[in-house]
N, C-alpha and C positions, 0 to 999 in steps of 0.2 A: 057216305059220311063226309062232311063238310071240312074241307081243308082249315087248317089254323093258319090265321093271317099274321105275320110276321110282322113282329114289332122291333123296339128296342131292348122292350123286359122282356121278351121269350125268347131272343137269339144272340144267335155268336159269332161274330166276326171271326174270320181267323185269315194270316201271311203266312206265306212260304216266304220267307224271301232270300231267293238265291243268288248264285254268282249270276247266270243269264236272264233269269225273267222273278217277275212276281205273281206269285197267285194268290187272289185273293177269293175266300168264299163266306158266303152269307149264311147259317145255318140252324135249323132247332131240331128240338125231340118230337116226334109226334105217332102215335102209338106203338110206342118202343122201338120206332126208328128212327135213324137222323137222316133229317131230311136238308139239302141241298137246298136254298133257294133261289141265290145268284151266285155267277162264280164269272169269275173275269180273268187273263191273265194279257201280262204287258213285259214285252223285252226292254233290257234294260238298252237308250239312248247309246252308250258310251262301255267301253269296261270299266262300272266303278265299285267291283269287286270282285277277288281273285281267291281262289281255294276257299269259298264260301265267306272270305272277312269283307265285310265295308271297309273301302279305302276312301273314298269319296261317298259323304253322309248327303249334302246337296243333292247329289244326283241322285242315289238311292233316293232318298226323300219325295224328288218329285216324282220316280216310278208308282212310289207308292202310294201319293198321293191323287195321281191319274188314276189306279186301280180303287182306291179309295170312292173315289167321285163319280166311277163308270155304277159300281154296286148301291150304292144312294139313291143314282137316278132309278137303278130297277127296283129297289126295294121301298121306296119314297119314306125312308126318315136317315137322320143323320147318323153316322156311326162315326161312335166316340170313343169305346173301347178296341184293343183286338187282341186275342191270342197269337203267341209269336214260338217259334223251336229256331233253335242256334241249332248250325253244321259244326259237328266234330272238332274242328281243326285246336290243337293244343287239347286238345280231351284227356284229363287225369279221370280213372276212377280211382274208388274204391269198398271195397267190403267191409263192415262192420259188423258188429257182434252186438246188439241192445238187450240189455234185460232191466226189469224195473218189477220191483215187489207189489202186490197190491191185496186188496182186502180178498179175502177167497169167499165171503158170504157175498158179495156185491159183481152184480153181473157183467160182463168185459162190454163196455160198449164201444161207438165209433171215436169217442172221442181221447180214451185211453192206449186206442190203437195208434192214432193219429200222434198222441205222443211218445212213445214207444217209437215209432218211427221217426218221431223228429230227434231224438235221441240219437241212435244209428246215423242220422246226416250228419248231425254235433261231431260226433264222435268221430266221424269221415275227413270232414271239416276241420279240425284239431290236425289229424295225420297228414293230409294234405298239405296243412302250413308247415308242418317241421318237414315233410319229405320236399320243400320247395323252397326250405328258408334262406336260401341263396338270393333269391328271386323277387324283386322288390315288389315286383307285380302282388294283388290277391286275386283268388281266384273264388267265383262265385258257382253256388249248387244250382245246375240247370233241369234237373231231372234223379227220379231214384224209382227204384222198384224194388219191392222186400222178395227177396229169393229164398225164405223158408220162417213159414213165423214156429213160434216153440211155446207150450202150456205144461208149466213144472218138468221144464228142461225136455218135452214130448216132441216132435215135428207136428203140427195141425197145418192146413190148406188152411182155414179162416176163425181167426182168435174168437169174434164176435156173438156172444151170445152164450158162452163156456164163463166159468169159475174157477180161481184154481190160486195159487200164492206165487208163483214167478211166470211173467208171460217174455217172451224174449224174441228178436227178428234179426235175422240175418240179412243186412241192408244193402243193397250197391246202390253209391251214389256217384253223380258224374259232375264235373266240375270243369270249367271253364274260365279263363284267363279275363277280368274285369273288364279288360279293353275292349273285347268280343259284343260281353253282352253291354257294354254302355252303347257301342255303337249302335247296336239293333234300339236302345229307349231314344238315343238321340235323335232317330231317325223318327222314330215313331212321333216324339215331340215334337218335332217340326212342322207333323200334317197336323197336329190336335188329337192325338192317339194316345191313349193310358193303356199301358200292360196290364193284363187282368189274368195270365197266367204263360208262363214262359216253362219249355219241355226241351228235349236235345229231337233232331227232328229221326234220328234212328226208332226213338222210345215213343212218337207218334205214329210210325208208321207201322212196327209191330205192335200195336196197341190194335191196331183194324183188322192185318191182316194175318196174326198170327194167336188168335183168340189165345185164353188160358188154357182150353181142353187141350188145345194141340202141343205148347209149352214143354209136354213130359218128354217129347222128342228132340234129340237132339239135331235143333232146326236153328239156320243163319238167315238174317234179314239183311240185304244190302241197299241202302240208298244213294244210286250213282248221279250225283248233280254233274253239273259242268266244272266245279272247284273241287269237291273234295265227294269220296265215297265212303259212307258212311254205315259201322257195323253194329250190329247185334245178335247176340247167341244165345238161345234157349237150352236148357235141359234138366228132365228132372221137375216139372213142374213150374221154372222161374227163366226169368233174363239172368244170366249166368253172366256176361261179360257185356264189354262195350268198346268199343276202338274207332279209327278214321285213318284212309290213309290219303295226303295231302295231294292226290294224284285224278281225275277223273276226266270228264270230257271235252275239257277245255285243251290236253294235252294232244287230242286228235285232232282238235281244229288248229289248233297251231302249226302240227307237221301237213295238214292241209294245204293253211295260208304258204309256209315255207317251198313248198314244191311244187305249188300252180301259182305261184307272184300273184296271190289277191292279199285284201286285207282279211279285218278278223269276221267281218259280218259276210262277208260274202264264202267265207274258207264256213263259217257257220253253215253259209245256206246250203253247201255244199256238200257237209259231210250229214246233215237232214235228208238228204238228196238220195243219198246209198239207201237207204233203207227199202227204196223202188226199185234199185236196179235200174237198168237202159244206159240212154245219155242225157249227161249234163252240159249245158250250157250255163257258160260263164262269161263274166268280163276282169281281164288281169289288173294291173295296176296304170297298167299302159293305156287302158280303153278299151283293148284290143279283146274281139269276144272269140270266145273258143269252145270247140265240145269236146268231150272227153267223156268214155266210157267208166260205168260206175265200178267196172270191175276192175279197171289201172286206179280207179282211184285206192281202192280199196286194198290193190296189193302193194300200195305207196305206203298208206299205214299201216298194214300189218306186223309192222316192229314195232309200232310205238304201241298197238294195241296188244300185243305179244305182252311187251313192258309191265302195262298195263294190269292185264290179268295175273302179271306174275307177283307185282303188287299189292293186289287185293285179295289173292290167294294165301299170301304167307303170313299174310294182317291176320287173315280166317284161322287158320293154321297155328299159329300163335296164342291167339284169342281161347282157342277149342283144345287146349293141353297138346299142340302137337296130330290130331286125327282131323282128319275132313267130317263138316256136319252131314246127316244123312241126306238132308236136303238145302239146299240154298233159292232163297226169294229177294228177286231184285227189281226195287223200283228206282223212280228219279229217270229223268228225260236220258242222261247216260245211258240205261241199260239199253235202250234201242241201238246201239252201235252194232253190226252186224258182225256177226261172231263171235261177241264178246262172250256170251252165256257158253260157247262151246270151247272157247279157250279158259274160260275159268273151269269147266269141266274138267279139263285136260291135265290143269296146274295142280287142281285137288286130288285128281285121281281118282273120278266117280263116272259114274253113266252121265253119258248129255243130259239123256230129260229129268236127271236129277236136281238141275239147273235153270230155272224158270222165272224170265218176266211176270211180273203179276200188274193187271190193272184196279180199277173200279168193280169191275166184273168180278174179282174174289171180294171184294168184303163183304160181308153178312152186314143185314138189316141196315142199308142203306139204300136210299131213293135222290133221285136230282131231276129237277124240275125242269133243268135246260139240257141242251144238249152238247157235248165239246170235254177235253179234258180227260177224256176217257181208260187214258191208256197210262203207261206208269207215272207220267207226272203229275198226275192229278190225285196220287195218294196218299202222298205226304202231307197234304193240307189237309184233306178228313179227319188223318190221325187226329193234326194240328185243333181241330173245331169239335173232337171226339173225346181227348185228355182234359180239352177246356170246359166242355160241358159238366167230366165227371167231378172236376176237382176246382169247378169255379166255387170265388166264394172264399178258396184255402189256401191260395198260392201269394197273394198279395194284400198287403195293407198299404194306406195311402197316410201319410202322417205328415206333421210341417215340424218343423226343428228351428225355432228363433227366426221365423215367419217363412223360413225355405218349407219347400211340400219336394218328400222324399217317397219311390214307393219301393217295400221292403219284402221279402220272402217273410210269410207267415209261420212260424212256429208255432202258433196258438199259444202257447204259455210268453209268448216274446214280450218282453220287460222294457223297463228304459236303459238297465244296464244293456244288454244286447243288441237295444235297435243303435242305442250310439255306438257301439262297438262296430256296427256293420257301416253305418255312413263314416268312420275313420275321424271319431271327434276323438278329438285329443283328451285322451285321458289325462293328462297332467294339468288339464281345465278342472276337472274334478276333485285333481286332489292337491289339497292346499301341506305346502312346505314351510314349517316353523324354521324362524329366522336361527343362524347360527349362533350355535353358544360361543361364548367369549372362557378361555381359560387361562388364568396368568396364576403366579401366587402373590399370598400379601403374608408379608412377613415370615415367611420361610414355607406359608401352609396354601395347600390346594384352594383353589377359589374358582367359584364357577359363575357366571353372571349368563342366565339361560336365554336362548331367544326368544321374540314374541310369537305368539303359540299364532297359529294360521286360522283364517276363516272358513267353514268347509263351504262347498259350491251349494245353492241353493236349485231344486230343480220344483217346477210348477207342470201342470196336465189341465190343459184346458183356466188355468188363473188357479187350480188348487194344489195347495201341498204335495208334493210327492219325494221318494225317494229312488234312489237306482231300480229296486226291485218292484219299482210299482208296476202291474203291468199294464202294455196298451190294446188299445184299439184301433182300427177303422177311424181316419177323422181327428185323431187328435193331434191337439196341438202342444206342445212339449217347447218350453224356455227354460235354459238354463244358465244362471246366476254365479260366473265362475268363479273358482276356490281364490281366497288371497293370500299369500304367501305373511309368514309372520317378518316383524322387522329385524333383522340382525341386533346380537346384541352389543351394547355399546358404553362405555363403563370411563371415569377419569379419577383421577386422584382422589377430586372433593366429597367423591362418593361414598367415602370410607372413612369419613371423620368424624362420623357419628358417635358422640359417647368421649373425644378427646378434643373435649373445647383448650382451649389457652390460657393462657396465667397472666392477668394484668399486674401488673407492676412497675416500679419506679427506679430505673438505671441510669447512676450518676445521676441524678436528678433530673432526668428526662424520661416521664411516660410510658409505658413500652409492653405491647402483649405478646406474650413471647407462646408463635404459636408453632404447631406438631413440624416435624421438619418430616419433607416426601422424598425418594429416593426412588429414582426408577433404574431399573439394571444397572445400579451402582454411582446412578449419575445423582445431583440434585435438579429436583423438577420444582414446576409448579406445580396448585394444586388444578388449573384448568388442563393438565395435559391429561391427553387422553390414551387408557391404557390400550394394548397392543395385545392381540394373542401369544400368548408364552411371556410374557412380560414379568421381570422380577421385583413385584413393588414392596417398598418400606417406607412407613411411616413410622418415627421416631417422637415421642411424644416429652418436652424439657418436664422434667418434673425437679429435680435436684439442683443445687446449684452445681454439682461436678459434673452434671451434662450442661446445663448453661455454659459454664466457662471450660467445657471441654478440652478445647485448642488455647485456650488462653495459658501464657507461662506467669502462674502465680509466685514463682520464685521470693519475691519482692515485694508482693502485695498480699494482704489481708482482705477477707470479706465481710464486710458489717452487712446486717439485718436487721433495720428498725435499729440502730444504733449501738448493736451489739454484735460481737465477733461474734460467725457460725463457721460452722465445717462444712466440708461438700455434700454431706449427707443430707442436708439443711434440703426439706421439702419444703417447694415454693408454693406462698398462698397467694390469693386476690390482696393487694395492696399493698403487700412486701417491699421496702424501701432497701436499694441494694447499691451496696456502692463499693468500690476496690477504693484501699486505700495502702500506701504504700508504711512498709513495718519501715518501724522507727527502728534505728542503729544507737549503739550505745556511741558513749564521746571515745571510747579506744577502736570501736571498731571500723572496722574499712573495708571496701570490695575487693574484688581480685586485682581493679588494677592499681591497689595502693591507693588512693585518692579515698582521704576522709570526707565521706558523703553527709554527715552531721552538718558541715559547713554551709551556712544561710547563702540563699544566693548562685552556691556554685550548680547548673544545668546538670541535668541528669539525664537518662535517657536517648535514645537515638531519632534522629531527625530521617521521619520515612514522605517523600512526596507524594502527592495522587493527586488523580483527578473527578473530581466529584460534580458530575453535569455539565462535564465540558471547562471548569476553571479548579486550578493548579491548587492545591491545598497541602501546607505542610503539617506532619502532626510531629509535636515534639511532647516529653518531657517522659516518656516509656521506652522501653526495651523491645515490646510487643502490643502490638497494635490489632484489633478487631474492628468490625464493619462500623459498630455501633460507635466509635471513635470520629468518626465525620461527622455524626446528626450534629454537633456542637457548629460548625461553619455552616449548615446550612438552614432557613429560613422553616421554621418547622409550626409554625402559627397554626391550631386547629381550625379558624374560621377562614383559612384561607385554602386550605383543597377541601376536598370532597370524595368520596369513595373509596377503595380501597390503595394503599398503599402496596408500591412494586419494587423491588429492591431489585440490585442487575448488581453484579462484579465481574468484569473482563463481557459482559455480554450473555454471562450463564445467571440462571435465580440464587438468591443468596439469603445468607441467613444474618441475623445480627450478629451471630456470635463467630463471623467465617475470619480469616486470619486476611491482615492487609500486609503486602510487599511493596519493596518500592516502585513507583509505576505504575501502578493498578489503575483498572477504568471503574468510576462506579455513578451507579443510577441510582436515581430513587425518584417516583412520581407517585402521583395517584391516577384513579382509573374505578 
């Protein structure tokens, strides 16, 4: 039968990429095996990553874009996607509990599973942020595996194809610190690489090498990179836990470099070296070349490798309630360290060959077309091209957000509320805040003058309508129209005069519209000031003449109206001729100070000065004097201002009818 020719649409790119090298492999399906088609792997130039994190994205980038470039030339078309697995390092999980009702006449398929299970991450996800909320960091879901699904509360192996009214899964999901997996997109963005499905690289490589049948035993998977070693635990049917401990084979080649004075590539090439036995020849830092037996070398680190095991043992141990698994499988370039599988033996407390390197050579239904790689580090990348094959399609959408292109963990049901919630748009873009109310009182009573109400954010899909819950797709393009905040509200005097116009009439023979008097916390205002929150405002409206001449001492004087004596009670109308006139004294009578005021001639009243626009004005022939007492000296011609008229006394707003002292400043313009 005729090989399937490897294109773009039938295969999978998939990286490893680790703290020391990158592997990269080319691969498809083809009669229910995956088959291998290129595989390349390239040391990284420089250390420019330590306990499996990118420190340096640049350099990572061009490893990867060398490995990139080597599998094009072999497979001759370009690769543009690739599947990626983060190493452990900061690894939260967690277990969740999902259930969701559904129709019991209608048959469970993949797609009710699928959410059901996206449920369980939610739910993971949620716990994760409050058991982290210290931590300004988020952290993003890299991988899950449902460890027991449930039909009307039952345990079943597999929901699909059953009916029933509660289906529920018991979920572990694993999660990773943002900074982790940004690094691995930005890396990948720099060669022209799209994520098309990202896993934790434990849960690819128990994915090959520890099928579902074997699962019911309680079995541990170790993948020992150069940064970090990375755990997984079976039992029972499911991946029971997950863990990392920041420790692996990086920490041999270090007490290497330290005790033979090389640096780190040659203390690398060196502790690869053991694995033959004999001697090695070396060059120090001096130049200077040396041989040394593999077995001083090896009794050089056996503390750090002691360390080591005792490390990944109590991570296991921990991970597994406390008991050693029945068996432990270790891959990642690490596990070739010699002795290491008999010292983890030791730590656990199990038979050595309980303890076992695994290569290529264990995994079921696989084939590779070239040859190399063979041995434990070439397994984590099949996982890696094995997870991607089964779950491509479901792990990412590619969307643009107000012309940026974002790509996002797929939920299948994921909306516009949740895909902006994952890219960190600010929700307070969405939601629009009515302006402040303003609250004072008017005239002794609560008054509320409310804010301007807010515009809410307008959001569009592709140029059409949408709202938060509309959901997405693959490709879409989402702009969104941010919320506007309403105006504060904002309120003055003149605001509230509605209903209390003014009273024109004729004072002392002078004109005069005697309008509402304002009073703010006690003061007199104008009617342009503008009120204050908690503001005490009164408006006082003249209707009477005993509020007209309020302050005035009528002692002495009489009020006419229209040429007729009134009393204070006297409500004022439009055109009211009003004038004080001083009460006539009989021929015996006299004032207090003896002085018959009958007499023609003799001055009456007290002589009070002011100043009226800057020049000295005396008023005589009263006791008591009001504002309206000046308009006689001054220039009051209608065809000669224009607009409103401004009264001023000492500098504060005044009314006609305000009392004058000796001294006083007073204004009056129009405006």
């Amino acid at each position: 039968m005729a090989k399937i020719i490897p294109s773009e649409e039938n295969s999978i790119f998939a990286l490893d990429i680790g703290t020391r090298t990158v592997i990269g492999v080319v691969a498809l399906v083809e009669s229910g095996l995956l088959r291998v088609v290129a595989q390349h792997m390239v040391e990284h130039g420089s250390r420019s990553m330590f306990d499996g994190q990118i420190h340096d994205i640049p350099k990572v980038a061009d490893t990867v874009l060398e490995v990139k470039r080597v599998l094009e030339k072999k497979v001759g078309f370009k690769l543009n996607k690739a599947a990626i697995a983060a190493a452990g390092r900061s690894l939260v999980t967690k277990q969740c509990h999902a259930e969701m009702d559904i129709d019991d006449h209608v048959e469970i398929d993949g797609t009710m599973v699928n959410s059901l299970e996206i449920a369980g991450i939610r739910s993971a996800h949620q716990e994760v942020d409050t058991a982290v909320a210290g931590n300004t960091e988020k952290f993003y879901c890299v991988g899950y595996s449902v460890v027991k699904y449930y039909l009307n509360n039952y345990p079943v192996t597999n929901l699909i194809g059953h009916r029933g009214k509660i289906i529920g899964a018991d979920v572990l999901a694993t999660f990773l610190p943002e900074s982790v997996v940004n690094g691995l997109y930005a890396v990948l963005g720099r060669v022209g690489l799209e994520p098309v499905n990202l896993t934790l690289e434990p849960i690819a490589a128990i994915e090959v090498l520890i099928p579902e049948s074997m699962r019911l035993l309680n079995l541990a998977l170790i993948d020992i990179g150069a940064g970090t070693s990375d755990i997984a635990i079976t039992r029972k049917g499911s991946v029971v836990s997950y863990g990392m401990v920041p420790v692996a084979g990086d920490e041999i080649t270090e007490a290497v470099a330290e005790t033979l004075l090389v640096d780190f590539n040659w203390a690398e090439k060196i502790k690869r070296s053991l694995e033959n036995g004999g001697k090695i020849v070396y060059k120090d830092v001096l130049g200077i070349e040396t041989t040394v037996a593999a077995a001083e070398v090896a009794a050089v680190i056996e503390p750090v490798l002691d360390k080591l095991a005792g490390e990944i043992a109590g991570s296991i141990m921990n991970l597994n309630g406390g008991e050693p698994p029945r068996t432990i499988f270790c891959v990642g370039g690490g596990s070739r360290l010699p002795a290491l599988t008999d010292k983890l033996a030791e730590k656990l407390g199990i038979e050595a060959q309980k303890v076992a390197v695994r290569g290529r050579a264990a995994i079921q239904n696989l084939t590779v077309d070239e040859e190399g790689l063979d041995g434990p580090e070439g397994v984590t990348v099949v996982g890696i091209a094995t997870v991607a094959i089964k779950k491509l399609g479901q792990n990412f959408v590619t969307i643009k957000v107000d012309g940026k292109e974002f790509s996002l963990f797929n939920s299948k049901d994921l909306n516009v509320s949740n895909a902006l919630s994952l890219l960190e748009f600010n929700p307070r873009d969405l939601i629009g805040y009515n302006g402040k109310d303003l609250k004072f009182t008017l005239n002794g009573r609560p008054e509320v003058v409310y804010g301007g109400l807010a515009s809410p954010a307008e959001i569009y899909i592709n140029g059409e309508k949408a709202n938060l819950k509309t959901a997405i797709k693959d490709g879409d393009e989402i702009n969104v129209l941010k919320a506007g905040a309403g105006a504060d509200a904002r309120a003055y005097a003149r605001d509230f005069l509605e209903g209390l116009a003014g009273v024109s009439i004729t004072l002392d023979g002078e004109p005069r519209v005697i309008e509402p008097v304002c009073m703010i916390n006690g003061k007199l205002s104008s009617y342009d000031t503008e009120i204050m929150n908690g503001d005490h405002l009164e408006i006082k409206t003249v209707k009477t003449l005993g509020e007209l001449f309020e302050k005035v001492d009528l002692t002495d004087q009489v009020i006419h109206v229209n040429g007729v004596e009134a009393t204070l009670e006297h409500v004022l109308q439009d055109g009211d001729d009003v004038r004080l006139v001083k009460k006539k004294l009989s021929d015996n009578e006299s004032d207090d100070t003896g002085v018959d005021r009958s007499e023609a001639g003799q001055p009456s009243g007290e002589v009070v000065s002011v100043t009226v626009n800057g020049k000295k004005v005396n008023l005589s022939g009263k006791k008591h004097y009001i504002f309206v007492d000046v308009l006689n000296h001054i220039d009051l011609e209608p065809a000669a201002h224009t607009g409103l008229p401004v009264l001023r006394l000492n500098g504060a707003p005044a009314g006609f009818t305000d009392a004058l002292e000796e001294g006083d400043s007073v204004e009056i313009y129009w405006r």
